[in-house]
N, C-alpha and C positions, 0 to 999 in steps of 0.2 A: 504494500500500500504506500504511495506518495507522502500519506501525512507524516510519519518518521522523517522523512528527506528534510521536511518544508515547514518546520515547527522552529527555527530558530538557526542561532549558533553549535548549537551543540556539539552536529560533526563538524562545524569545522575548525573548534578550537581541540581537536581532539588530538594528539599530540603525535599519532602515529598511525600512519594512515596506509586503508588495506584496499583492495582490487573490490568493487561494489559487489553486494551479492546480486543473483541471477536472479532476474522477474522471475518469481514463479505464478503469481495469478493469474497467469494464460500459458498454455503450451502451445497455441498451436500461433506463430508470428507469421508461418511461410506466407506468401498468398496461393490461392487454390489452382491446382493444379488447372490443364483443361485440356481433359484426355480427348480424342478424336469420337466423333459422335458417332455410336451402334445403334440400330435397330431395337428398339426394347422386345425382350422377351414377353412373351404372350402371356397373362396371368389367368389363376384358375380360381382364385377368390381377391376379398379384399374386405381390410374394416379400417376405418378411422376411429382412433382415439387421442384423446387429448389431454394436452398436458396446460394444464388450469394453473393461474398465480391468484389469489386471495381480490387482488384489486388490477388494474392497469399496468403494461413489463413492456417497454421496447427491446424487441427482439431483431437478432439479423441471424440468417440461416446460408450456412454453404455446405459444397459436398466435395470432398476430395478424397483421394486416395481410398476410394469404399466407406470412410467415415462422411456421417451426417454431425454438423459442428454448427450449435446454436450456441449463442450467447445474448446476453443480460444484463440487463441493468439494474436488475435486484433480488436478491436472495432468496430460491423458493425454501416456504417451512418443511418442516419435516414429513409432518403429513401429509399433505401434496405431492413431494415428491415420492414418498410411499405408496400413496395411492396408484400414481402414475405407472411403477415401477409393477405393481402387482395387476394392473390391468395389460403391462406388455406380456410379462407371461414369461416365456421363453421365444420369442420371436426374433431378441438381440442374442448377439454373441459379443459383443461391449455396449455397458451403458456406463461411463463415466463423468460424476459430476464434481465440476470446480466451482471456485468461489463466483465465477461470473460467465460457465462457460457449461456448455453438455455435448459431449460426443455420444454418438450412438452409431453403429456396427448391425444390420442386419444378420442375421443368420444366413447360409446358402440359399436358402427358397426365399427370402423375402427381399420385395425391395422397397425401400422407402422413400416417401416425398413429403414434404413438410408445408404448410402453409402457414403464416402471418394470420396471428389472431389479435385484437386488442387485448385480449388478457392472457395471451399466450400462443400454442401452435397446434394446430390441427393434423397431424401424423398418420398420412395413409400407407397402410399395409401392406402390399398386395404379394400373393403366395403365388410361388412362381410352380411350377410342373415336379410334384416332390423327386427327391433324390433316392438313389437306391439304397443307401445306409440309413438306417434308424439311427435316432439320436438317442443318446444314455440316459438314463434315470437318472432322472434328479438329487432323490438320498439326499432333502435339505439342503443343497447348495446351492438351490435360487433365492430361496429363502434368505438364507445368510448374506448373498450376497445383494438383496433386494435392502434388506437393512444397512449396511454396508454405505448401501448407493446417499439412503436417504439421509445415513449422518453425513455424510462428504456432503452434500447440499446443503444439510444443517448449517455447515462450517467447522467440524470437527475432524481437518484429517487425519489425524495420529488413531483416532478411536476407529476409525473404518479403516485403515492400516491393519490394527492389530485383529479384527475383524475376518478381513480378506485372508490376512495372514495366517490364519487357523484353516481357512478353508483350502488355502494353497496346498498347503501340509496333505491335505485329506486328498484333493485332484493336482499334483502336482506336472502335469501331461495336459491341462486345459488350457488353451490357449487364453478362453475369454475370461479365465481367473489370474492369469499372469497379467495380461492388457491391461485388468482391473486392480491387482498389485501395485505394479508398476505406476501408476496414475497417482496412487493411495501416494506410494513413496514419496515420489514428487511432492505433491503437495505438503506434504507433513516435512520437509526437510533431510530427507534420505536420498538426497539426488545422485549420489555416486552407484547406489542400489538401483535406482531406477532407471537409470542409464546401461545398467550391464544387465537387465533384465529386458529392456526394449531391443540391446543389440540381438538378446538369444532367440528372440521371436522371429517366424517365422519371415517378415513383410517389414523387421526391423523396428517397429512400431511406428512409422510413418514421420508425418509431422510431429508428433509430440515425442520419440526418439529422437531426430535430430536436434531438438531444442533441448532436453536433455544430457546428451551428447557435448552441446556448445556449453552447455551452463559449468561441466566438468574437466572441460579442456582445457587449451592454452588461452590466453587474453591479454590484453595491453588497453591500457587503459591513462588516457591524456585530461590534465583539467588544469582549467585558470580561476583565481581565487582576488577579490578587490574589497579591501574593507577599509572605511573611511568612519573616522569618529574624532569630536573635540581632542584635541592634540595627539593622535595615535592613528600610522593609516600603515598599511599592508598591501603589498601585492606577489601575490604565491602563486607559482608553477611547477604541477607536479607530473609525473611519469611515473607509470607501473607498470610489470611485465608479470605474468606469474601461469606456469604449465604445472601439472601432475610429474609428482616422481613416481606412482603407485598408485592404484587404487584407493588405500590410505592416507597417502603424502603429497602433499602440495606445497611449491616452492615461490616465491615472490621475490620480487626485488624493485629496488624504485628510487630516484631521485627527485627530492624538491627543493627548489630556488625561492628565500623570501627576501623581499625585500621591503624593510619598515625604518618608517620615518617618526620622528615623535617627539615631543618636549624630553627634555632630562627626568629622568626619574629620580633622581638626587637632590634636583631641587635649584641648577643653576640657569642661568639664561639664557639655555643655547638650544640648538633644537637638534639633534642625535640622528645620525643613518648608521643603519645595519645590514649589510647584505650576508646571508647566512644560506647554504649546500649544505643541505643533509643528504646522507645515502642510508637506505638501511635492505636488511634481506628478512622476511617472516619466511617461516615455516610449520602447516597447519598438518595436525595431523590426526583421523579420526580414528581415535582407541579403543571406541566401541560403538553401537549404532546409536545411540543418543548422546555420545562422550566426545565434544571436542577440543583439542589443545592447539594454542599457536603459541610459538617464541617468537619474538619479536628482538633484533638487534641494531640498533641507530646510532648513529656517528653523526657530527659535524664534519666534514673533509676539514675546513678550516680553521678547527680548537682540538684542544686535545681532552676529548669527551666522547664516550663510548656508552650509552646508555641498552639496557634491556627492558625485554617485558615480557610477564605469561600470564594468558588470558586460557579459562579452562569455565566451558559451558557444560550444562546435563540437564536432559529433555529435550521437548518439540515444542514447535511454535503453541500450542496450547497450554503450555506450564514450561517452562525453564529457568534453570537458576546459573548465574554469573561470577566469578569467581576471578579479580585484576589483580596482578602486580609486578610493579613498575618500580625500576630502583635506575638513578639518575639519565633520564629520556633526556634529551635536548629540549629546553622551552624555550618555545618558539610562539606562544600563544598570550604571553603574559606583556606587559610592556617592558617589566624590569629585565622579566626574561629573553627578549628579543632583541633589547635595546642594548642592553650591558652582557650578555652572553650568559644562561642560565639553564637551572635541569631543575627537575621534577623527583621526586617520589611519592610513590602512590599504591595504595592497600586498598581493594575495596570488596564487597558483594553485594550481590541483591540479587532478583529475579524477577519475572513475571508470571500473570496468567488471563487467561481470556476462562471469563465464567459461563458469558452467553456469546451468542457467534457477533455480536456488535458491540461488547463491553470486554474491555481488556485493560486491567491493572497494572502496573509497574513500579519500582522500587529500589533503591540502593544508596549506601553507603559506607563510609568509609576516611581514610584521613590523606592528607599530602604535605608533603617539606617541599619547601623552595630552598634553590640553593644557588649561589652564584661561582660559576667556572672559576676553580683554582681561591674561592673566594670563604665555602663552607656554607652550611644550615643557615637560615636567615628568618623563615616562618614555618610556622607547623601549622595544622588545622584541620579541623572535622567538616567533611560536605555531607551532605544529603541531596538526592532526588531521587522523585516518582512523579503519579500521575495515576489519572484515569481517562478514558476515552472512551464515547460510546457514539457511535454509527447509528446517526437519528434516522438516516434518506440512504434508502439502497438506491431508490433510481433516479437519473437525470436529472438534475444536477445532483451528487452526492451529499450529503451534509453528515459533517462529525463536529461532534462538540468533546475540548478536552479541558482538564485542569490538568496542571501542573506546578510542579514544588523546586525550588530550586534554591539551598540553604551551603552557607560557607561561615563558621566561626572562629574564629585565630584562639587557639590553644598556648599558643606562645610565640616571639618576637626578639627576635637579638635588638638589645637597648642600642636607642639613639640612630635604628637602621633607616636614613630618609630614603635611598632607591624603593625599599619594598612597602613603604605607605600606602602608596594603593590600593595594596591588599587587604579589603579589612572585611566585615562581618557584614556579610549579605544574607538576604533573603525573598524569596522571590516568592512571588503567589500569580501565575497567568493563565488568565482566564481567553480561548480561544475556540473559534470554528472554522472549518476547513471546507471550502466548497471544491467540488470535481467535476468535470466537465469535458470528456473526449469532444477534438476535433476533426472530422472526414476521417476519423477512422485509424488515423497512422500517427494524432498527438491528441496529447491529453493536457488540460489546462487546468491547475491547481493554482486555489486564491486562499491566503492565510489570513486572519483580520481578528485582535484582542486587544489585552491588554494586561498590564502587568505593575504588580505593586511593589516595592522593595519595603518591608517594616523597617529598615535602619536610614530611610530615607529616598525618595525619587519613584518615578510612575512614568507610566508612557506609553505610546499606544506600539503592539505587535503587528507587523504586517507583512506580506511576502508573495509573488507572484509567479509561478512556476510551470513550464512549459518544459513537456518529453514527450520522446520519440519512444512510439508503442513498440519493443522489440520485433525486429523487422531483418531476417537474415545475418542475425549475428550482433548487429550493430544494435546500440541503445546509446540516448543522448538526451540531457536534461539541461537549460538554460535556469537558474533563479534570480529574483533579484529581492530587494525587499528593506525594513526597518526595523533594527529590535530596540528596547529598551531595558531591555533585561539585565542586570546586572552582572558581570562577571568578574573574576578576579584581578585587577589588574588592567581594566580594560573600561573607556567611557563608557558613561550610562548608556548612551544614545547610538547606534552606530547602523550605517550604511553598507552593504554589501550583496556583492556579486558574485555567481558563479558561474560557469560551464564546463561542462563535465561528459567526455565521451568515451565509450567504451565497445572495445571489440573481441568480440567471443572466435574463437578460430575454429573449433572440433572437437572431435573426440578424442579421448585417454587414449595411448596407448597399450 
């Protein structure tokens, strides 16, 4: 989802910075195929049935690759899509649903045609001339996997995962329980699983394999970075590179150029330029299927500072918990630290979880030393945040409403230090909604608009304007621009900034 991106500073005062993760709420980016036109087979029955949403759903319907691929602009409930699912019967051999999206897969005898409804699609049948082989007995695994379907629609991948995954076990030799696996993975954050599960299939898994595929390969990734505020301004150029060493291991590497200008943090009259080249290399590695670690190692080329970091997650997008720590990173985020040459250290956890498929909670803390190159400790201090978010408008135009907490209290302060004064005891309370809005289909246009209070003093309105490129053959590309007033460490109230940001997916693991 966009709103994460387009909620503030957050990522971009973050101190070490990774290759974006892969869209997953669409698999399917190619455009449709457009195979040479046959004759249709001559049918020997036919029934329409439909697939109903509660109220009004703009829909767009294609067919490629033997897949029928709708999508949506708002979340069908559970029972709907249950119903749906039990009225097809066995007539599919895939019916997979995403957060905004439904593939469906006839069976050999059937073929399907779909029509535009206002409250959804009218799905005709028609049975072609049967085949010579019987189909197997069911033995409860339409069933399972009819429920399956309908929490994936809920919004629950991880629980229709573990679902599908029982019944895998049981028909390990079914195509349309693997298709159906495989989807589940994807969605739930198991994308290296569901990439070698679309390769072993028969048709490779089609569009949604290949995207797959890119999401677990090599990628490079370029972005420009412009941030403007009363006496403190930045401008950052980054590059990243990062392929699979293993199925497990994944390798990065990346260079960023900043260059900041700024009043003296010290306190004299001059006004200070910094140009600072960082390099650093991560290395992520997943030690088990909901267990992941990255090392993280960063250098300045030009000081002589070497900082690390390990970052270690557990669970899936529906509950996970976070686990940081950082001992002297390059700060590059702070004035003092950007200005006069500074590092970080940093202890933190928290986690999240999503309760209902549009309410998702978050959480974390932890403490950090500032410290100036060759200079020593300077401040100590305890942060905090979280938030809640809840997804009011599934359809056209989207609407989410979030709070968020954003808290920093100085623990302690080397006497008499005037560079690190700006540091001091923030707290933040912002209040914000997030409008969405696809354009013709290939970008989407995100508007951010709040406001935000500091109790140790200052308010101001949040705002931010955000246009991407809907993953489209590998490429994705995002433009922001926007206002925050949110307090941060070391950094004006008020500040201005810009981004763009592009990235390129190459293929599959080796």
């Amino acid at each position: 989802m966009m709103i994460a991106a387009l909620i503030g500073l957050a990522a971009v005062t973050d101190p070490v910075r990774h290759l974006p993760e892969p869209v997953i709420a669409d698999l399917f980016d190619d455009p449709p195929a457009l195979p040479a036109p046959l004759p249709p087979a001559p049918a020997v029955g036919a029934v329409t049935i439909l697939l109903r949403w509660p109220a009004a759903v703009a829909v767009t319907v294609e067919q490629t690759e033997g897949d029928l691929i709708a999508r949506y602009d708002r979340l069908l409930d559970e029972a709907h899509a249950a119903a749906f699912a039990a009225a097809v019967g066995d007539r599919l051999d895939r019916l997979d649903w995403g957060p905004d999206n439904l593939v469906m897969r006839g069976r050999p005898d059937q073929r399907l045609t779909a029509r535009i409804l206002p409250d959804g699609l009218a799905i005709l049948f028609e049975t072609l001339p049967p085949l010579p082989e019987a189909a197997e007995p069911d033995d409860g695994r339409d069933a399972g996997l009819l429920r399956a379907q309908a929490e994936a629609a809920a919004g629950y991948p991880a629980r229709a995962r573990c679902r599908i995954a029982t019944i895998a076990a049981a028909w390990p030799d079914d195509p349309a329980v693997q298709a159906s696996l495989a989807s589940a993975e994807y969605a739930s954050g198991r994308v290296e699983d569901a990439a070698a599960r679309y390769r072993a299939s028969p048709d490779g898994g089609g569009v949604a394999g290949r995207a797959a595929a890119r999401a677990v390969g090599p990628a490079t990734e370029a972005s420009a970075l412009l941030r403007d505020g009363r006496g403190f301004d930045q401008q950052e150029v980054t590059v990243r590179v990062g392929a699979p060493l293993s199925a497990t291991l994944r390798l990065e590497a990346g260079a960023r150029h900043v260059r900041s200008r700024g009043d003296d943090p010290a306190g004299a009259t001059i006004r200070r330029k910094m140009d600072a080249t960082e390099g650093g290399l991560s290395l992520a590695a997943r030690v088990a299927p909901d267990v992941r670690l990255r090392l993280d190692i960063t250098t300045l080329l030009d000081a002589n500072i070497v900082g690390t970091g390990i970052t270690a997650s557990v669970g899936d997008p529906e509950r996970r918990g976070t686990l940081r720590l950082a001992y002297h990173l390059p700060d590059l985020a702070t004035s003092p630290g950007a200005l006069l040459g500074g590092w970080i250290d940093r202890a933190g956890i928290g986690g999240g979880a999503r309760f209902a498929p549009g309410f998702t909670v978050r959480a974390e803390g932890g403490g950090i030393r500032y410290g100036l190159i060759g200079g020593g400790r300077r401040v100590t201090s305890l942060v905090a945040e979280g938030g809640l978010e809840y997804l009011v408008r599934r359809r056209l135009p989207t609407l989410a409403l979030a709070y968020r907490f954003d808290g920093e209290y100085i623990l302690d302060r080397r006497v008499a230090d005037i560079a690190y004064s700006a540091i001091a005891n923030r707290e933040n309370h912002i209040v914000e909604g997030t409008i969405g809005q696809p354009i013709g289909g290939r970008l989407a246009l995100t508007g951010v608009a709040g406001w935000t209070v500091n109790r140790y003093g200052g308010s101001g309105p949040v705002a931010s304007l955000g246009l991407s490129l809907v993953p489209v053959n590998g490429w994705e590309a995002s433009l922001i621009g926007g206002i925050s007033s949110i307090s941060r460490a070391g950094l004006p109230e008020r500040q201005r900034y810009g981004r763009l940001n592009v990235t390129r997916r190459l293929g599959a693991t080796p």
